[in-house]
C-alpha positions as a Markdown table, in Angstrom:
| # | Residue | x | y | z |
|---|---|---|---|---|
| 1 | Unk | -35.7 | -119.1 | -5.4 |
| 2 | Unk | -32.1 | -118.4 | -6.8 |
| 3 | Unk | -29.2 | -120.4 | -4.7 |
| 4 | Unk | -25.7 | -119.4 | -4.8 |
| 5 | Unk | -23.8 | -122.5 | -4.2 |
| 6 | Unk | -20.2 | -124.5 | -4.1 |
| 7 | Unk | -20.0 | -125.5 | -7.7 |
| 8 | Unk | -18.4 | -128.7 | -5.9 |
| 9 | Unk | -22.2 | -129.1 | -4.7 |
| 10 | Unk | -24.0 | -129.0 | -8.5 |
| 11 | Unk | -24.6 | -132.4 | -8.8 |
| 12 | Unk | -26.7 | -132.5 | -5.6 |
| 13 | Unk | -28.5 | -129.7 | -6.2 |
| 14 | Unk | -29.3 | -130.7 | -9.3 |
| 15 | Unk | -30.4 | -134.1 | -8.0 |
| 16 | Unk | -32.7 | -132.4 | -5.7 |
| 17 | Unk | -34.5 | -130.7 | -8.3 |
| 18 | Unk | -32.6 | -127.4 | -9.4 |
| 19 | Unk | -31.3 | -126.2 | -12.4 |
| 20 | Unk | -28.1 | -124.4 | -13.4 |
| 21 | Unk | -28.3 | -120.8 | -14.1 |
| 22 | Unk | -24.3 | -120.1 | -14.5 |
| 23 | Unk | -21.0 | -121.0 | -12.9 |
| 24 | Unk | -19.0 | -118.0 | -11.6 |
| 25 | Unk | -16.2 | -116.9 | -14.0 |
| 26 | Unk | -13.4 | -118.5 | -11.5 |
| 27 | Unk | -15.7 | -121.6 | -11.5 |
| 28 | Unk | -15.9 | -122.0 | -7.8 |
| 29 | Unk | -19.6 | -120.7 | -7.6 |
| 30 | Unk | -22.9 | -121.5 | -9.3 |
| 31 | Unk | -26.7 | -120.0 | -9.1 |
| 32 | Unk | -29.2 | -122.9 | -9.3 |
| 33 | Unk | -32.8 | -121.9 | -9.5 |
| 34 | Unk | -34.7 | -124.2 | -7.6 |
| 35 | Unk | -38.9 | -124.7 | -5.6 |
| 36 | Unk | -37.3 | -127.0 | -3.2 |
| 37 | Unk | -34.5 | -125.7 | -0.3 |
| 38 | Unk | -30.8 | -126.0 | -1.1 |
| 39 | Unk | -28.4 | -125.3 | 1.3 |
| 40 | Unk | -26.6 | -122.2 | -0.2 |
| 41 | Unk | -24.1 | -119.6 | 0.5 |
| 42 | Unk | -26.6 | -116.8 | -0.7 |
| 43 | Unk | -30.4 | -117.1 | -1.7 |
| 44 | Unk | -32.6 | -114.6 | -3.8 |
| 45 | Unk | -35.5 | -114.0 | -5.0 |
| 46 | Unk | -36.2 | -114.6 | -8.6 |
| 47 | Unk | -37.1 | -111.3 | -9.6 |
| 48 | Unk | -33.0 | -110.8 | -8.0 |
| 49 | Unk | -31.4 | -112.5 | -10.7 |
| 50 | Unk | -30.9 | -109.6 | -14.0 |
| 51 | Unk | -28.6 | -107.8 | -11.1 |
| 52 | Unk | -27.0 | -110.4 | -9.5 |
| 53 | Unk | -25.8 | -112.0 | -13.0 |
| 54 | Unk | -24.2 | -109.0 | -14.4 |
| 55 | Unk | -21.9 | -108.7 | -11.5 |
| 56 | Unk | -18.5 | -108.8 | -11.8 |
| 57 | Unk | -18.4 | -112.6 | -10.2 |
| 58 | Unk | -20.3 | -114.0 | -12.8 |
| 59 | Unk | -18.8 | -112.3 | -15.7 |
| 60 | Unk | -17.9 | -115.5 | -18.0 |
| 61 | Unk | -14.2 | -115.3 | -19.9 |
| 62 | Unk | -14.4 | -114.5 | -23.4 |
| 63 | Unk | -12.7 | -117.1 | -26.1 |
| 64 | Unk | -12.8 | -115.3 | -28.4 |
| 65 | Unk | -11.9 | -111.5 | -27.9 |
| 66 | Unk | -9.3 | -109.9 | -28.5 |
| 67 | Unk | -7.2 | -108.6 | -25.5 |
């Protein structure tokens, strides 16, 4: 399963087994992928996660464009 999460909660999710997909573009949110239960804001399936990443949310800011 993909877990949307606090990224204030990263370290215990990652304690319990996940791993970190991406941190929301504002930082405040991360998906971890995870077998075991994490307590989450959102949860998806995997098959969920090439159209939940390319939402605006988890768009990541660019260094090095040019604005």
């Amino acid at each position: 399963m993909i877990y949307e999460i606090l990224s204030a909660n990263i370290p215990s999710a990652l304690s319990s087994g996940g791993t970190l997909i991406i941190i929301s573009g504002d930082s405040q949110y991360a998906l971890i992928k995870s077998a075991n239960t994490i307590e989450a804001i959102n949860e998806y399936d995997e098959l969920q996660l090439e159209s939940i990443v390319v939402e605006p949310k988890w768009r990541q800011p660019c260094i090095d464009c040019d604005i």
